[in-house]
C-alpha positions in Angstrom: -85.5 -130.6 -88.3 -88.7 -132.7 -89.8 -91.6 -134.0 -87.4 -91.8 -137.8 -87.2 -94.8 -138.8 -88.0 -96.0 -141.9 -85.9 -99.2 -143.8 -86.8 -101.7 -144.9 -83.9 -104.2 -147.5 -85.1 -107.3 -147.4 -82.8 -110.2 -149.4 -85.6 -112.3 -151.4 -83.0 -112.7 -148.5 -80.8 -115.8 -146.2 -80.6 -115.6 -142.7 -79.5 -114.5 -140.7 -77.2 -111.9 -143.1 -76.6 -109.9 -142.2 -80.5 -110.3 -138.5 -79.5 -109.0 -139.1 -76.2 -106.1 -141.8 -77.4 -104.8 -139.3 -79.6 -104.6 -136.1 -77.7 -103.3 -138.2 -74.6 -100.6 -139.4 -77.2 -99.5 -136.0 -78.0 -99.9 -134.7 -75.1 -96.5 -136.7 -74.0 -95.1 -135.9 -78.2 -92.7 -133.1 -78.8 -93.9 -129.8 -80.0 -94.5 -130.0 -83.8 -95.1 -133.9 -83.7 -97.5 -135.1 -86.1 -100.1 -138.1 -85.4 -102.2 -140.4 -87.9 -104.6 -141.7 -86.7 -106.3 -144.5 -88.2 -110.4 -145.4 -87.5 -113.0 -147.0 -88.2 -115.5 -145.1 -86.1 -118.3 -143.3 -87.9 -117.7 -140.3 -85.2 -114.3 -139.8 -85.0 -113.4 -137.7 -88.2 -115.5 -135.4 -86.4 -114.6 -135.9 -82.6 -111.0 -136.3 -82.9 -110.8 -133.3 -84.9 -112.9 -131.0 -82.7 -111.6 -132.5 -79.4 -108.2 -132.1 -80.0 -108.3 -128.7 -81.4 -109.1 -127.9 -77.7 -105.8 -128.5 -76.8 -104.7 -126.0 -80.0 -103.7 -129.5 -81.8 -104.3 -129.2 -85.7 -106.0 -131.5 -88.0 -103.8 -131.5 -91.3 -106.2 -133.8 -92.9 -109.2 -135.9 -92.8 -109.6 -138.8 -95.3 -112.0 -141.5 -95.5 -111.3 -144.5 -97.1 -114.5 -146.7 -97.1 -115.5 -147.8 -93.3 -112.0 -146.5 -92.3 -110.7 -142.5 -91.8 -106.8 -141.7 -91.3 -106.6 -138.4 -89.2 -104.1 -136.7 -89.8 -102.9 -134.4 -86.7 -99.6 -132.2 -85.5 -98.9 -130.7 -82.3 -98.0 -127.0 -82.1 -94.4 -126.2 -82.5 -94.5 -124.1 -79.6 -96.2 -124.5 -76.6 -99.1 -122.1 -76.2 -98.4 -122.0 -72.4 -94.6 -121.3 -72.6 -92.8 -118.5 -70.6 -91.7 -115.1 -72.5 -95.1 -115.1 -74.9 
């Protein structure tokens, strides 16, 4: 089965709050869900990135179009904290 990509459009808001908006956001997404992010935030191709690869999230992609960046994320297919590792 495909991820469904959702979109999550946080342009107004300064970081932390786009790092923290998106991992909250996948944090409640299925295993393997994918994010874009979109941002106008100077920062946040950099924060959202970094922050989220904490929680073992990847960043697919990272494009900047003008003022504006679309982030492009997906949460791991399996759960790093699941039983029978």
């Amino acid at each position: 089965m495909e991820a469904v990509e959702e979109t999550l459009d946080l342009r107004g808001l300064k970081c932390p709050l786009p790092a923290l908006l998106a991992r909250r956001h996948l944090s409640h997404a299925p295993a393997g869900a994918v994010l874009v992010v979109l941002t106008d935030d100077p920062m946040a191709p950099i924060d959202v990135p970094f922050m989220c690869g904490h929680e073992g999230i990847e960043a697919i992609e990272v494009a900047r179009e003008g003022d504006n960046a679309r982030i492009t994320l997906r949460k791991p297919r399996r759960e790093e904290n699941s039983i029978g590792r």
